[in-house]
N, C-alpha and C positions, 0 to 999 in steps of 0.2 A: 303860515302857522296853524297847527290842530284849534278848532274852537272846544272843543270836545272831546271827552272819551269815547263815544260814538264814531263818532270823524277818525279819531283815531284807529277805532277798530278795524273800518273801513277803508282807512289806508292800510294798513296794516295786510288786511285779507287783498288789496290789487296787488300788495309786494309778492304775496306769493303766489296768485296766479297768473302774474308775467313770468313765472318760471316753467311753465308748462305747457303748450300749445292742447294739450288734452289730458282733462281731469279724470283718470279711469273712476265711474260709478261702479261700486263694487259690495253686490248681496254674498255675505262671505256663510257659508251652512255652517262648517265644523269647523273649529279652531288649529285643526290640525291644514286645513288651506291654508292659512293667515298669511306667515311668513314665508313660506314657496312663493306664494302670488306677490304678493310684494315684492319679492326679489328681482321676480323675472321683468315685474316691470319697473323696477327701476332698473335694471340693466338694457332692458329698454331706450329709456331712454324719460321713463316719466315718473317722477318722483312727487310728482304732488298725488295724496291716494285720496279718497272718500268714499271710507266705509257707511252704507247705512245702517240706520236700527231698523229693520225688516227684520232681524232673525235675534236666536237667543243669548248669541255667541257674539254677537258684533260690540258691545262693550270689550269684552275679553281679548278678541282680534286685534281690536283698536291697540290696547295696552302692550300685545305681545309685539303686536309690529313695532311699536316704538321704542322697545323696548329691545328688541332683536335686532331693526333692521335701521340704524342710526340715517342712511340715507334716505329715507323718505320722511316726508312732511305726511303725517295721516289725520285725517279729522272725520266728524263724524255728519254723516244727510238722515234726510230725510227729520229734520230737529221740527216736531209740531208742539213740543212743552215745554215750561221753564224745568223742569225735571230731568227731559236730554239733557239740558245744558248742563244742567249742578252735576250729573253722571259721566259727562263726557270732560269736565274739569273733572274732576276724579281721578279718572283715568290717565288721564294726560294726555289728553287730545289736541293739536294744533291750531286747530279751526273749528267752525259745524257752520254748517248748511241746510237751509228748511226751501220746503215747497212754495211757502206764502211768506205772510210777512202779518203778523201783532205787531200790538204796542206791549204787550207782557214781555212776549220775545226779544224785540228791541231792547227795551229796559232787562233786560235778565245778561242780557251779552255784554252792555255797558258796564254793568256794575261787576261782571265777573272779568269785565276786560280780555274779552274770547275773541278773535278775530272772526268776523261771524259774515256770512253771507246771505242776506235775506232774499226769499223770491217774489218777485210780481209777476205779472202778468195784463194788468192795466196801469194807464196812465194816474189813474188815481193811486193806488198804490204804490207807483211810483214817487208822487210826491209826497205820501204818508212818508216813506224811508229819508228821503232828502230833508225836511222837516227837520228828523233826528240826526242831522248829521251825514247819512250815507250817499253815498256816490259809486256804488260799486253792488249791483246787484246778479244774482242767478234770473235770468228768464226762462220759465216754464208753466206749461209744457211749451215749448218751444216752438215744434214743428204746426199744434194743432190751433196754435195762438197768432200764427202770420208770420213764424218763420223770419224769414229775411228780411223781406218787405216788413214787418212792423218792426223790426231792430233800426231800420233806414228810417223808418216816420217818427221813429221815436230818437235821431239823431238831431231832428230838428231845434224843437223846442229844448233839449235837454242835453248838447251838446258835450256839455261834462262828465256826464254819466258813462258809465264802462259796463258792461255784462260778460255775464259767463253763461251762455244759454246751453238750456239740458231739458232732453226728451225729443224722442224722433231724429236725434243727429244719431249718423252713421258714418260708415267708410266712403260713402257714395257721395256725401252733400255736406260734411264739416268744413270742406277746404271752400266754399260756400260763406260758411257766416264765417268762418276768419281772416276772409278778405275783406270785411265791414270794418271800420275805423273804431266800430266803439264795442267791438268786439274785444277781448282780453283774451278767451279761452272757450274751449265747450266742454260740456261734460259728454260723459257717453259709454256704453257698456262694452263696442263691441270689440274694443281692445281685447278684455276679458270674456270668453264666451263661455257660457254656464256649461260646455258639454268643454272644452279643454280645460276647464278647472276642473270637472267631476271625473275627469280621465287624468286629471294629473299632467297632462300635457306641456309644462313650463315654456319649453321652446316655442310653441305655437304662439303663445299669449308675448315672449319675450319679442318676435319677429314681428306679432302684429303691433308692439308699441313703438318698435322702432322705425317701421312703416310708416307710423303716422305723423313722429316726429319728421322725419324724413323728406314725409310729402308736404307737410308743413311749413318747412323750411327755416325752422327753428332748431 
């Protein structure tokens, strides 16, 4: 049974990233990208998207994708304010995703009841989220943070816990930490490469998602 709207949230956020062996991270320029890119990867084969707020358009992207392209799940990263969050309910966002992890943030997702993905990066902030409820985190930076080996050390004590690690995962080394048990998903850009989005490329971006699903094995 949920103890919490927290808990809940948190459940919530593992349902939908056991749908997706890889979470495309995706800095979207113009608004006229949005829904091309989105297509091509969910034809792909990967429907869970995360847009960040890096640019000025990525509110607006968020809204048209979900709005245009009913198969994907889209939500928004890089969330560093209670503010993302009020913006990205707005929109109609499915999720959001931050780099760290508040207790503002925490509290801002429960009460908006936003399927939310907080980040750590240490054991203590680790159990700052579990505290509230969570069970299901993003690790990052990933690669510059121990990688695999600290997803393994941190299987130990905290055996319940699931991630979604992001930063430094590529085509070379995801199959990697998603053969870890308390792996879920990774995030990572290079499904999406900033020179086949600026070239309009779709195919390119649709082949490398299905690729990944593929090698996957999901």
């Amino acid at each position: 049974m949920t103890k919490n709207p927290s808990a809940r949230n948190s459940q919530e956020m593992e349902e939908l990233l056991k749908k997706s062996p890889v979470i495309p991270v995706l800095t979207i320029n113009s608004i006229h990208e949005a829904v091309p890119l989105a297509r091509a990867l969910v034809r792909g084969g990967l429907s869970i998207l995360e847009v960040t707020l890096r640019t000025d358009c990525a509110y607006d992207a968020i809204e048209k994708i979900r709005e245009e392209v009913p198969e994907a799940v889209v939500g928004g990263g890089t969330v560093t304010t209670v503010e993302h969050l009020e913006k990205l309910t707005a929109v109609g966002a499915h999720f959001a995703v931050s780099p760290g992890i508040t207790p503002e943030l925490l509290k801002k997702a429960r009460d908006l009841g936003m399927p939310y993905l907080p980040g750590i990066t240490s054991v203590s902030e680790l159990m700052t989220g579990l505290n509230e409820g969570y069970e299901v985190f993003k690790f990052f930076p990933a690669a510059a943070s121990g990688g695999v080996k600290a997803l393994k050390s941190f299987s130990g004590p905290f055996s319940q816990v699931r991630f979604c690690p992001t930063g430094g995962i590529n085509r070379e080394n995801y199959q990697n930490y998603l053969s870890l048990p308390n792996t879920l998903c990774v995030g990572g850009s290079w499904v999406a490469p900033k020179d086949a989005i600026a070239n309009e490329n779709w195919e390119v971006i649709e082949n490398l998602s299905r690729d990944a699903v593929t090698a996957a094995g999901k």
